[in-house]
Structures are given as structure tokens and as C-alpha cells.
Residue, then its C-alpha position, 0 to 999 in steps of 0.5 A: x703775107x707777101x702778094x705775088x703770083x707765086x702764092x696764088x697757088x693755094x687759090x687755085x682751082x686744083x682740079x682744073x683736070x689733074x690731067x692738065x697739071x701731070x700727063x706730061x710727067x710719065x713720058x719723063x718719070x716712071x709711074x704704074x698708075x700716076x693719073x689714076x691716083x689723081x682726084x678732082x676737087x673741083x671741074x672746069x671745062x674745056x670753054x671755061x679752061x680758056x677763058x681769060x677769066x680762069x687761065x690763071x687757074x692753070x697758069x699757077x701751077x707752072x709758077x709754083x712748080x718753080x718751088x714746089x718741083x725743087x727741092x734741098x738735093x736739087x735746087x733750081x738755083x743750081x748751087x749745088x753745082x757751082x761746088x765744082x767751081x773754085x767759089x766752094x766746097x760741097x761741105x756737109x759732114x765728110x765725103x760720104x754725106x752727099x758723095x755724089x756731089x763730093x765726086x763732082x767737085x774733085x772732077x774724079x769718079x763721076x758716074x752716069x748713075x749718079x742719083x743727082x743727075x736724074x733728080x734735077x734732070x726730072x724735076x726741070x722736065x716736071x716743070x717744063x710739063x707745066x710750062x708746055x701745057x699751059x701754053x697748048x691752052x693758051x693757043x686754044x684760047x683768043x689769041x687776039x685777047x690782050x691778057x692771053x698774049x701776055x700770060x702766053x708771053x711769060x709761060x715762054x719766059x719761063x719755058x726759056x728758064x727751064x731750058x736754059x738752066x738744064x741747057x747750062x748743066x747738061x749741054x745735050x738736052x731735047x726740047x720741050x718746045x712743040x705745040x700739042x705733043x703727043x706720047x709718041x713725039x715725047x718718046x721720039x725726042x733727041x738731045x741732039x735735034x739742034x746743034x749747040x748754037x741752034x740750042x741756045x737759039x731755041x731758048x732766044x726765040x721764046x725770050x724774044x717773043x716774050x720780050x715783044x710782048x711783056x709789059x714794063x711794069x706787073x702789078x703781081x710780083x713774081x712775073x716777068x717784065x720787058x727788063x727782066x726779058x731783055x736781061x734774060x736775052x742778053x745772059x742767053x746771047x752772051x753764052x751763046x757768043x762763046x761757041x762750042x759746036x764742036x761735038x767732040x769738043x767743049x771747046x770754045x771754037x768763035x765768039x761771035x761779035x753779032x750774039x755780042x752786040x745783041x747782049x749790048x743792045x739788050x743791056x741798053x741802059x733805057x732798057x733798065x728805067x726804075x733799075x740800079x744798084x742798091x747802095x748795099x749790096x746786101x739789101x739783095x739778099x735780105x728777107x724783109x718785106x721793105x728789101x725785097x724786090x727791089x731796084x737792083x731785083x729784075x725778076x726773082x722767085x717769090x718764096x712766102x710765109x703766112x699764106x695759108x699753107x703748112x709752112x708757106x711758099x717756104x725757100x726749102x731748096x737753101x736749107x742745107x746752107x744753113x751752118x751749125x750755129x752755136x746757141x741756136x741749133x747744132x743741126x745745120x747742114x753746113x753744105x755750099x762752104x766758101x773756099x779760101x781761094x775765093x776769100x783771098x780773091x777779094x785781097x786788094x792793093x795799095x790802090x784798092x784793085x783785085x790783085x787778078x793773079x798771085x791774090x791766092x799766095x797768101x791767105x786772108x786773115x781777119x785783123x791782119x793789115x791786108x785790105x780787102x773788099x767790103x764784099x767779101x763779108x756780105x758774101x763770106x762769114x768769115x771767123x772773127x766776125x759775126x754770123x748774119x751781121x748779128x754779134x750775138x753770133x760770132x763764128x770761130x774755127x770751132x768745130x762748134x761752128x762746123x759739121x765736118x770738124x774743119x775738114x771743108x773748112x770754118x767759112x759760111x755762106x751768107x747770101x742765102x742764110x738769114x738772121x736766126x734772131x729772125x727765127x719764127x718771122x722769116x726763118x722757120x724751123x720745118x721738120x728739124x731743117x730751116x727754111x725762109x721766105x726770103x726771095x730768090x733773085x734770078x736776075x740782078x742790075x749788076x749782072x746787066x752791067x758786067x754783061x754789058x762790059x764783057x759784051x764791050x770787052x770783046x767787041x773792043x770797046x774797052x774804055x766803055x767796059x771799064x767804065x761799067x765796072x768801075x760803077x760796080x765798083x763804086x757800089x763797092x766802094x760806097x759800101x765801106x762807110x755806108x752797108x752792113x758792114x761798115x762798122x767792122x774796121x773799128x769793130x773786127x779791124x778789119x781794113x777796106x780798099x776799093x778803087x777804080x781803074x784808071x787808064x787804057x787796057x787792051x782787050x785782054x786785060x780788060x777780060x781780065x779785070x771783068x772776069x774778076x769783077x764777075x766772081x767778086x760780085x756774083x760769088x756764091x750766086x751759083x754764076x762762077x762754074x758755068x761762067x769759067x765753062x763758058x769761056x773756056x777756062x774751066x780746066x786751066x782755072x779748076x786744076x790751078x785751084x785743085x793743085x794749090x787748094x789741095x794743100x790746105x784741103x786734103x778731100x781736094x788731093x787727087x783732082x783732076x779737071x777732065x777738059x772736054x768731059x767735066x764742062x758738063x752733066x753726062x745725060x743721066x744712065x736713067x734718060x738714056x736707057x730709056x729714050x729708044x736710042x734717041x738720046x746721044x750721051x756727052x762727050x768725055x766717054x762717060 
């Protein structure tokens, strides 16, 4: 059993008042009697609650809603939303299996009842409740007490997480930031209380007193440090940078050099002591105890096995990831399948360089004489190599391999998936559908670095931003002789080219080597369609991609990316409804 904050759940004192753990929860979700089906098993008193000694018992629960709250259709790490990006296709078994979804990723027919939007708007608010709570404790108890200060440090961190990845999906949100809120306060919150920018400048000010506070190094994994605040800072910074505080626009009107240079200054590398780059970028992405947690891993959520519960703290959210597989399940989910767009991208040239604009004019192919990026097969599992790195699994264009029969496609995403030779230690067969103990990593180095160069990049700062992503590179290049993958040249022939840039680039040539740079080392990692919004390219990428996608992916016939509506999430018809007139629905006349 993994030791972190996460697991501590099972240990909790559960009735520390159910009432402290749920009364937010009806002001957000529909329930007749919640709080009378509630029963105590254990009491502990106001005086008691606020005691340094047992502020964990309540403080838990706002961690474990971070896996307990989520779930397959709606997960935290919002992946089912990056399906709209040019990294994936909802995939399934046809358009009917998750059809909302399938609606999203063409940008047609997208409604405000959807049921996914209520779903993962809920949940977010169902752990803000906690996160709220949790704090108004905090604030009753000795605020001159050094375990008080920190525990009410990383409650604001995760607040701020809450609020971001709800922030990032539907743009008009309320906040759930007051102390000591009442009913009546919770039914009079608007969505448009701040404009965007003040928005983005909520979720800071809970970051930067969180960062003033949290300690270099926790002795339970799981919470926060000063280095996962300062990289949470600089990812909030750098979106807010990029202004869209048009309200009847989601245009990219500024970007504004003092949120930039708060984003370099949050990247500072002394910031980062003990951090780096793994040698292998796979190391990330693996379950073992030895993997997990480490340099490159600033803060991640703790998914555990053996911990005393049923199945364990268990990553449920990935399992319809999980691809047919033959000889070992045909009951995969096969969702979140890679696109050949993306496969293509990693294409480079004779000099090892991404080839930025005409990589998708011919499609990649294993044992064909193109070079290609190592990363692309710790990201992609592509026909002609092995499944999970494992050749006892090698994937086809069989439907063997696929749900849908090759309507979305043969290729498999690898980063969340995990070898089934690891069935019964870290994989786990729960209710006919997987799930791992593999963690989840929030924030990366490499995230850092390519913040930091954009950051550079758009200050001018050219040379220096370059340089950032030639260490990412690197990595890269590293990874030909020493990852994973390295046997595949001899092995799959295969062939690897990863260079670096050498010269001077102008500012809009070195956005556009950093742009690429994002989507080759953080494709897959839910970052891709909220990155493309954030710099205004949505529409000009996306309809790029449906037009010449279309013509290997039928489903994708018909799309059309909607600028100045299909940026963001409509407020759910649900939360509308029933917020008194307080709420103000998204542009686009959803």
C-alpha cells in the first residue's frame, strides 16, 4: 500500500458530523431528504473539530473527493473533453455510445441539456463543498498554530484546482470563495460576479496565499508543495495572460507582459530544486511504486491499491481508456482514441525537427522510411508495435483490436493504460471494467519548462525560450538509445530523428516551434484543447483538422467549429434554471 494523504480516507473519523462533509451538496444537487439519510458513526465536537490534533479527520475528505467524487463519464482530468481537440476521437463502439460526447467533438448539435455537462459540473461543486467547509473550520481554529496555517494553505490549493478546471470548461462559473456561506448566499451567486480576468484572479489569490505558506518538501505524498504551487501559479498566470474579457466574444483581445512575466518568475528554475526531466518520458506514466512520484511529478492525485478498501483508492476515471485487447478481455471501452493527425505530427525531417506545417499531408506508418519522434510510442500505441511496451500484445488494424470495427480508428492511448501482464498488482478487474493504482500527475517538469519559454516567447525573449525547448528535446532525443522504446528500430523498423533548433527565430516563429512542442510532449494529457482556446487558435486549428480529417474519418463529416461558442462548455440548462435569474448563459446563443 502506497502511504499518502489520499488513502487516509479509510481512517477517517466518518461522522465528524455528516453535516460537515454534505450540507453544501443540495444548494448545487437536487435531494428531498440527503442529510436525514445520513448516520453517524462516531462524534466529535465543535472544540474538538479544531483541533490540530483531529483537523485531518475533516481535511481528508476534500482530498478523497478528488477520486471519490469523479468518476468514468466525468473525470477530473477532463480528458473526455480534450476529445474535441485535434489529439483524439471520442471513440467508443459508434456515435451512439456516449453521443453527447461525439456531438462535442464535431462542434454540431451541442445542447445545453446534455447530461455530461451537469455531471461534471456537480461533481466539481461536490468537492468544492468540501474544500469550502473545510476551510470555514480551519478559520475557527488557531490561526496562529503552524499545522492550521499549512492545512489551510492546501485547502486554498485545492479550491484553486476546483475553480480552475471548472474555469477552463465553462468560462462563466460562480465562486465558491466566501467564508461561512449560507443558504441564501449559495442561491444568490452569479456566474458573472467577476469579469474573465478577475476570474482567473480569484483562483491566484488563493495559489499566492497558498504558495506563502506550503513547505518545499511533505512528508505524505499527495499534498501540495511551494514547487507545485509556484507551477499551478504560473499555468493560472499564463491563461490569464491571453485576455478574453470581451463578453460577447472569446476572442483573445491582449496578452498581457505583466501575467508573462509573473509565469517566468513562477518557472524560476530555483523554484524547482530536486526537479527535472526523467530520462524516459514513460517513467511518468507508469504504476510502480519505484516510478511513481517522481522528479518530473510535482503534485499528482494518489490512486492506491491494498488499502483496506473494496478495490482500493482505484483510478476509476481512466477505465474507458482501457482498448480491446486480444487474449486478455474483448471488453475494453476503447474511448479517448488517438487521431492520425496527431500520429503525423510527430513526423520530423532530415535534421530531426517537427515538420510545424504540411507533418499531416502524409500519414505515418510503421516500417515506412520517415523518422519520427520517440514520443510518439510512449503516447501512441500504434499497429505494428506492442501494446503497453509488452510483445506479447502486438496491436493490428483488426477489429480485434477495435470496439467500433476501425470506424474511430486502430490507435491506443498509452498514458493512461497499464500492462495487463500487471492484472491482479496494479491493474484490477472491478465490475467487468479496469481500473489501476496508477497516480495521476497534475503538474510536470516539462509543463514548467514549455510555460516558461512561451512566457519568453511572447516577451521577446527568444533565444531564451528556445533554449527551453531544445532541454525538452533533449529528453527526447535521449530516449532513442535509452527508454522503453528504444529497441523498436531494430525490432518494428522503425527509424528516430530528434534535433534541436539552432539559429535566431522571430517571435512568431519561435510560438510556433513552442506550440508544437506543447502538443508532442503533453498530447494526451487532457492539455491540447484548452491550450488551442487559450490562444485563440481553436477555430482556425479545429476546422483545419475536421476538413482534412473527414477524409479518412467519416463521423468527423459535417463539423463545424463555431468561433465565439464552441471555446467553452454552455452553463448546463439544469444550473440555469435554477439559479433564480443569477446565472448568465455563455456566449454563442446556445
Amino acid at each position: 500500500m502506497k502511504t499518502n494523504i489520499f488513502n487516509k480516507v479509510r481512517n477517517m473519523a466518518k461522522a465528524v458530523l455528516p453535516f460537515y462533509l454534505f450540507t453544501l451538496l443540495p444548494l448545487f444537487v437536487s435531494c428531498s431528504n440527503f442529510l436525514e439519510e445520513q448516520v453517524p458513526q462516531a462524534t466529535l465536537t465543535q472544540d474538538e473539530v479544531k483541533n490540530p490534533e483531529y483537523i485531518d479527520n475533516v481535511l481528508i475528505s476534500a482530498y478523497a473527493g478528488l477520486l471519490s467524487i469523479e468518476d468514468m463519464n466525468a473525470s477530473f482530468s477532463l480528458w473526455n473533453y480534450d476529445t474535441r481537440s485535434d489529439d483524439a476521437y471520442v471513440g467508443g463502439s459508434d456515435f451512439s455510445d456516449g453521443e453527447p460526447f461525439h456531438r462535442l467533438e464535431r462542434s454540431t448539435g451541442v445542447m445545453t441539456t446534455d447530461w455530461p455537462f451537469s455531471s461534471i459540473w456537480n461533481r466539481f461543486y461536490n468537492y468544492l463543498s468540501r474544500v469550502s467547509l473545510s476551510l470555514d473550520i480551519l478559520a475557527s481554529a488557531d490561526q496562529d498554530n503552524a499545522t492550521i496555517q499549512q492545512r489551510t494553505a492546501e485547502m486554498k490549493f485545492l479550491r484553486a484546482y476546483g475553480h480552475f478546471q471548472l474555469k477552463r470548461l465553462f468560462k462563466k462559473i460562480p465562486f465558491v470563495n466566501k467564508p461561512n456561506m449560507e443558504e441564501e448566499d449559495y442561491n444568490n451567486l452569479s456566474n458573472t460576479e467577476y469579469t474573465n480576468d478577475e476570474g482567473w484572479q480569484q483562483i491566484i489569490n488563493d495559489l499566492e496565499d497558498a504558495y506563502a505558506v506550503l513547505p518545499a518538501v511533505q512528508t505524505e505524498k499527495g499534498r501540495p508543495t511551494k514547487a507545485a504551487c509556484a507551477a499551478f501559479l504560473a499555468k493560472v498566470y499564463l491563461y490569464k495572460a491571453y485576455r478574453q474579457d470581451d463578453a460577447s466574444s472569446n476572442q483573445v483581445t491582449a496578452i498581457n507582459a505583466e501575467d508573462l512575466q509573473k509565469v517566468v518568475d513562477y518557472t524560476t528554475p530555483a523554484l524547482y530544486n530536486g526537479y527535472g526531466l526523467e530520462p524516459d518520458m514513460h517513467n511518468n506514466f507508469r504504476p510502480e511504486e519505484q516510478y511513481e512520484n517522481g522528479k518530473e511529478s510535482l503534485w499528482a492525485i494518489q490512486y492506491s491499491k491494498n488499502d483496506g478498501t473494496v478495490y482500493g483508492n482505484l483510478n476509476f476515471s481512466y477505465r474507458l481508456i482501457v482498448p480491446c485487447i486480444p487474449k486478455v478481455h474483448d471488453s475494453g471501452c476503447d474511448f479517448y482514441k488517438p487521431s492520425h493527425n496527431l500520429v503525423s505530427a510527430y513526423r520530423t525531417n532530415s535534421d530531426g525537427l517537427p515538420l510545424l506545417d504540411d507533418f499531416a499531408s502524409v500519414e505515418y506508418k510503421v516500417g515506412s522510411n520517415q523518422t519520427v519522434d520517440p514520443r510518439l510510442f510512449v503516447t501512441v500505441g500504434v499497429p505494428g508495435t506492442p501494446y503497453m511496451f509488452n510483445p506479447s500484445f502486438m496491436m493490428a488494424e483488426s477489429n480485434a483490436w477495435s470496439r467500433s470495427g476501425g470506424t474511430f480508428g486502430y490507435f491506443v492511448s498509452l498514458k493512461q493504460n497499464v500492462d495487463p501482464s500487471l492484472t491482479d498488482n496494479y491493474l484490477f478487474l472491478c465490475d467487468s471494467q479496469w481500473a489501476s493504482s496508477m497516480n495521476r500527475i497534475v503538474f510536470r517538469y516539462a509543463d514548467v519548462l514549455l510555460m516558461r519559454a512561451e512566457a519568453m516567447a511572447q516577451l521577446g525573449q527568444t533565444a531564451d525560450a528556445v533554449a527551453l525547448v531544445n532541454q525538452v528535446r533533449s529528453r527526447a532525443n535521449g530516449m532513442i538509445t535509452g527508454s522503453v522504446v528504444s529497441n523498436y528500430p531494430t525490432k518494428y523498423g522503425v527509424h528516430y530523428a530528434v534535433g534541436k533548433y539552432n539559429g535566431s527565430y522571430s517571435k512568431e516563429e519561435a510560438m510556433k516551434i513552442i506550440k508544437m512542442e506543447r502538443r508532442l510532449e503533453l498530447a494526451m494529457e487532457s492539455e491540447r484543447f484548452f491550450d488551442l482556446v487559450r490562444w485563440g487558435d481553436a477555430a482556425t486549428v479545429l476546422n483545419k483538422f475536421y476538413s482534412s480529417e473527414s477524409e479518412k474519418m467519416n463521423f468527423l463529416s459535417g463539423s463545424q467549429f463555431t468561433p465565439n461558442k464552441n471555446e467553452y462548455l454552455p452553463v448546463p440548462f439544469e444550473q440555469m434554471a435554477a439559479s433564480n435569474g443569477h446565472y448568465t448563459q455563455n456566449c454563442g446563443q446556445w
